[in-house]
N, C-alpha and C positions, 0 to 999 in steps of 0.2 A: 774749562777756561781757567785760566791762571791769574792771579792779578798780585798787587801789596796788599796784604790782610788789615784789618782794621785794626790802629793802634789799640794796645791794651788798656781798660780803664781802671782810674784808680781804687782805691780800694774804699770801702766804707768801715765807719768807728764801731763797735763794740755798742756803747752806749751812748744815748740820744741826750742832749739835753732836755729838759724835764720838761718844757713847753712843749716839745714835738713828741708827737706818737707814733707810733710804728705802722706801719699799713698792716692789716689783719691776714696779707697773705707773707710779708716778711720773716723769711725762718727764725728770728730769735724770735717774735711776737706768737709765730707756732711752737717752736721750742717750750717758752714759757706756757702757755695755754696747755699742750698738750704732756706738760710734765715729763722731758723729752732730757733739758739738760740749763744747765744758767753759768753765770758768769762771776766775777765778783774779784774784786782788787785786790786782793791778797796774791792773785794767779793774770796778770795780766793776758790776753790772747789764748790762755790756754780753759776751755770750758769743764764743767764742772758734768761726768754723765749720772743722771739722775735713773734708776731700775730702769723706766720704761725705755730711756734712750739707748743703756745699754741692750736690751735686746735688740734694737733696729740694728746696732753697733754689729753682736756677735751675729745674726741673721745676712748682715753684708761680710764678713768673715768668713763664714762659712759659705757662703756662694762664690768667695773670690778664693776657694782653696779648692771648689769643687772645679771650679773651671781651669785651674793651675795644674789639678788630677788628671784630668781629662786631654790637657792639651801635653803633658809629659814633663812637669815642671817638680825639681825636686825643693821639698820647703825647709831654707835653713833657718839658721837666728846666732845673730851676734852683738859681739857685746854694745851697751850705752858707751861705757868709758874707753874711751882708747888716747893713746900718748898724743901728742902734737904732730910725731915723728911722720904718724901716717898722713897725717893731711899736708904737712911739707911736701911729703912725697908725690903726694898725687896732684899737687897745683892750688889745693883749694886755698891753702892756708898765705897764699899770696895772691889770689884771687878773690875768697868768696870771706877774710878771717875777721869782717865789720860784723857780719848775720852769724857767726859762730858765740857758744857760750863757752868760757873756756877757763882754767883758773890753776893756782899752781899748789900741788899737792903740800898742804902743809905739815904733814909727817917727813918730808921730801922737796925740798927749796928747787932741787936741778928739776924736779920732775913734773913738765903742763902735763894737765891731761885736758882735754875737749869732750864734751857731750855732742854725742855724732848729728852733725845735720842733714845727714843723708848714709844711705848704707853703700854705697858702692866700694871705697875702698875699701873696707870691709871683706869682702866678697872676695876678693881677688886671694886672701890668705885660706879659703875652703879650697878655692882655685888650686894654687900650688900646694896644698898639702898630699898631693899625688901627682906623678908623670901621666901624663896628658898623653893619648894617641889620636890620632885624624878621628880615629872610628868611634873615638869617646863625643865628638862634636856633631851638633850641637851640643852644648849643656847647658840648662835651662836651670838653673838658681833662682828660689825665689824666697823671698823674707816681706814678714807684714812684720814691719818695723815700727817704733817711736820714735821719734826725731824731736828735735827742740832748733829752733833757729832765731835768731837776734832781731827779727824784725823789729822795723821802728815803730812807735808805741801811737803814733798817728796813721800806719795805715795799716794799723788790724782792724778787723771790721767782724765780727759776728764769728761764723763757722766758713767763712770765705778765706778769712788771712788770720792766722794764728801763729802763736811761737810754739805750738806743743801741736804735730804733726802724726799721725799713720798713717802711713806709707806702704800700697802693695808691691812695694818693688820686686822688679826680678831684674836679673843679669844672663844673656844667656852668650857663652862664649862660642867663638863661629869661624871657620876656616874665610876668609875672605869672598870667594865664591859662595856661600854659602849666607851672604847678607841679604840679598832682593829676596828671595824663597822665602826667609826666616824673617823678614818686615813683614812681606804679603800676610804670612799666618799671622804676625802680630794683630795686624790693620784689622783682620778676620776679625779674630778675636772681639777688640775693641766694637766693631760693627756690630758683632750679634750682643756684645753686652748690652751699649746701651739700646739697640731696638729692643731686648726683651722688657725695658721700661718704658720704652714708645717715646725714647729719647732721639734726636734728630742733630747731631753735635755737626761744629763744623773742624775741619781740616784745614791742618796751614804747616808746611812746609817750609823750617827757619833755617836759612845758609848761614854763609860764613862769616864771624864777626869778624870787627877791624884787628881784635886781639883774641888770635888763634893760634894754637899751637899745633904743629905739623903743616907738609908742604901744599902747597896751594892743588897741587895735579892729582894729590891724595883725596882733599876735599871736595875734588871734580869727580872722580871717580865714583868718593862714596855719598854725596848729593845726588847723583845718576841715579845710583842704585834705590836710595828711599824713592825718589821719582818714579821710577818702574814697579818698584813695591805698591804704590797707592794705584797705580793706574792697572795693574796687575788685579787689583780688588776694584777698579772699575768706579774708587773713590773718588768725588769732587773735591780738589782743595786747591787751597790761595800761598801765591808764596810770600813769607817776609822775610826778604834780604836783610843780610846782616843779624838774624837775631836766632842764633843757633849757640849752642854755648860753646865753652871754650875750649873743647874739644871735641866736638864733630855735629854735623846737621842732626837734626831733630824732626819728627812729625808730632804736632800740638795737635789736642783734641779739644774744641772749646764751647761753653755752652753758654747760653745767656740765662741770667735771674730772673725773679717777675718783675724787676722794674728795668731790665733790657739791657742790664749790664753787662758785658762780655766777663768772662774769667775760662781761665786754662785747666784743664781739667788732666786728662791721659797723655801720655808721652811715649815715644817709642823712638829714643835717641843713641844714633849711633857713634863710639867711641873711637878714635883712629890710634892714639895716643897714651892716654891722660893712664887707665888703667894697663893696655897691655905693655907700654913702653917703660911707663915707670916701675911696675911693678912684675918687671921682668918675666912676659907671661909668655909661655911656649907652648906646645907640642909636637910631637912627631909625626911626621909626614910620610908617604908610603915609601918614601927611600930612606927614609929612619931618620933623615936629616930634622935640625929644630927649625923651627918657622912660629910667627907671632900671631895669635888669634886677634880679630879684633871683637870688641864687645857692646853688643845691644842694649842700652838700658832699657827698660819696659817697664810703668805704669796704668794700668787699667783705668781707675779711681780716680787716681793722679793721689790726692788727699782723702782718708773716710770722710774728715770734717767736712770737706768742700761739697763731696759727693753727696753729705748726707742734707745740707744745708739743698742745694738743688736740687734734691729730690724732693722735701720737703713745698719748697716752693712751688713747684712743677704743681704738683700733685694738694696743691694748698692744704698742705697734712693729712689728705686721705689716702693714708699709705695702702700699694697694693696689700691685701690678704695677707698673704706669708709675710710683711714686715712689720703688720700692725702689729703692735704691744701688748693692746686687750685686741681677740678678734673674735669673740662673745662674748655679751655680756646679758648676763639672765635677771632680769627686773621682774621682782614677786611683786603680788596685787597686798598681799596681807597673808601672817604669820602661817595662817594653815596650811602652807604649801612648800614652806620650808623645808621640809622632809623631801617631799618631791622635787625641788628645787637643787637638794645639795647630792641628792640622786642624779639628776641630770647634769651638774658639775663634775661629778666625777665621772660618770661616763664618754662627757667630751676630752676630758683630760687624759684619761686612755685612749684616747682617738688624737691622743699633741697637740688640742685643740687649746691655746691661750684663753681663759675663761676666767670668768670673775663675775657673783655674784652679788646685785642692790638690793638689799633686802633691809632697808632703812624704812621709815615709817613716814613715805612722803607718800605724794600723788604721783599714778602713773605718768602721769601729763609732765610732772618735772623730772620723774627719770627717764623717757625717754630724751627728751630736751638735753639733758645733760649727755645721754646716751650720743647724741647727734652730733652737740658742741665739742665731743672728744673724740669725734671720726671715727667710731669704732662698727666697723663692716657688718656684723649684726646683733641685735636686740631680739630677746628671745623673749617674750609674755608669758608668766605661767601666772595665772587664777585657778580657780577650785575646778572650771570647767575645762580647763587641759589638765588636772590632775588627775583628774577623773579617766579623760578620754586616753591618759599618757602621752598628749602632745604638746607639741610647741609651738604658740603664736609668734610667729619669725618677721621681724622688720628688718630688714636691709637696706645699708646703707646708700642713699640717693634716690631708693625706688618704694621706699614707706612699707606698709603690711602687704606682706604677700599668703599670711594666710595661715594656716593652721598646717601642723607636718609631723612626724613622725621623730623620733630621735636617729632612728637607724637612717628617714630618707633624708635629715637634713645633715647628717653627716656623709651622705651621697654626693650631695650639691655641693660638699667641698673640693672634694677630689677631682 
């Protein structure tokens, strides 16, 4: 069933005035708690990643390049600084050049340069650095970029809206035929990511705004085609007229917070115009003649920050396993087991097992407590009587002691 998607809601602040507090499942109140990442005036919108955050950070990096491998995606990177001249080029810079940061070289009075808010034109110059054959298409370009964007300073709000942006973007250039096939994989794609978090997003389908470039019968064409792509994947989604950007329909992927917020997460927008017209993009066709590709944008994520903020949420900071920070952590009873203790750290560690031992001189009762308060998936007990026996009294996370275990069996139970 098809309908108008639910307007988008606004955004929320950064920082709370001092009377309000945060609800305990709100990711910067997790963020903060879990020593994840913070904020701070010097850096408006853009957060500050503190160790443990960067790990969640390079752990979703690394799963968004494994997936980019596997589906046939090659990984570029280009530059922060590029001239004015490109984003003239491509529309943004009469379209989008409020949200830009941009400034004029002062070794060089003639010379703006822009800090990029997005990578796509970009892309377009890996594009034409070679002649292009039909047989070369698809091609699948992808870059985890940094972006920075001018947003207004009242609707950043946490890790939802910020001016300092990663971006899993990809680009993949496509013989025209070759759009409904190459969304369906997109959509694919997007489905099994967020099910492997037991995410349930929705779908919406945004046409053509009032201010579009390119012909109206083009835009019929290639709104058909994302239509058949989603239905192709057997997806549920709502359409919103009018809210497609300014150079070709879009499919939005969008999730709600824990206080019921909508935000836009993944995208899979197709371009009719904007890069392959302005930016003179061709290849050759099987009678050798030139012909214009058009071009897919593609988002997974949409934003780490966004992504990582909703995850957080979702998951009220009990990150699955593979993303938690600490994902053992070994609590001695008292000094004589230390030895045995930093034995069993480094054997998990040869195992890639993220570990970290308490071996402070409190009660068991408050390191596990604290154990619990920092979500960490499991708490390992070692006293004289597992040092003795060589095991591990294992508590895990949400399901308390489960008991006494082996080193070898309880690195079984990870796998």
């Amino acid at each position: 069933m098809k309908k108008k998607a639910t307007p988008k809601k606004k955004g929320i602040k950064n920082v709370l005035e001092p009377s309000k507090e945060l609800p305990p499942n709100d990711h910067r109140a997790l963020g903060q708690s879990l020593d994840l990442f913070s904020f701070h005036e010097i850096a408006p919108g853009a957060p500050f990643w503190h160790h443990k955050g960067m790990i969640v950070f390079r752990e979703l990096e690394r799963y968004a390049r494994k997936v980019n491998d596997e589906n046939g995606y090659q990984e570029i990177s280009t530059p922060i600084l590029v001239k004015k001249e490109v984003f003239e080029k491509s529309g943004h810079w009469d379209f989008y050049r409020d949200n830009m940061f941009w400034f004029t070289n002062p070794r060089d009075k003639k010379e703006t340069l822009i800090v990029k808010p997005m990578n796509c034109p970009e892309s377009t110059y890996i594009y034409n650095a070679d002649v292009r054959s039909h047989k070369d298409l698809p091609l699948r370009l992808a870059e985890i970029g940094r972006l920075n964007r001018n947003e207004l300073s009242g609707t950043l709000g946490g890790l939802f809206r910020v001016r300092q942006i990663t971006m899993d973007d990809a680009h993949i250039f496509v013989r025209p035929e070759q759009v409904e096939e190459e969304v369906a994989a997109v959509v694919k794609i997007i489905e099994q990511f967020y099910g492997s978090f037991g995410f349930t997003p929705r779908y919406v389908l945004a046409t053509r705004p009032k201010k579009a470039l390119g012909a109206k019968k083009v835009w019929d064409v290639a709104e058909h085609a994302l239509e058949q792509a989603l239905k192709k994947q057997h997806t549920a989604f709502t359409i919103d007229k009018g809210e497609g950007a300014f150079y070709g329909p879009k499919i939005e992927v969008h999730m709600e917070d824990s206080q019921g917020r909508d935000w836009q997460m993944g995208t899979a927008q197709l371009d009719l115009v904007m890069l392959p017209k302005q930016f003179d993009l061709s290849y050759i066709d099987e009678d050798g003649k030139k012909q214009m590709p058009w071009v897919i944008h593609r988002a997974i994520f949409g934003s780490f920050e966004r992504f990582i903020g909703i995850l957080l949420e979702h998951f009220n900071g009990a990150l699955p396993f593979w993303l938690s920070p600490v994902q053992a952590r070994i609590l001695t009873i008292n000094d004589k087991v230390l030895d045995y203790a930093k034995e069993v750290e480094q054997e998990l560690k040869k195992s890639g097992v993220r570990v970290e031992t308490d071996d402070r001189n409190e009660s068991l009762g408050k390191k596990i407590r604290e154990g619990e308060m920092q979500k960490i998936p499991y708490l390992l007990v070692i006293g004289e009587k597992e040092k003795s026996a060589r095991t591990l009294n294992v508590r895990v996370r949400g399901k308390g002691d489960v008991g006494e275990k082996s080193i070898t069996t309880f690195l079984a139970t990870l796998k």
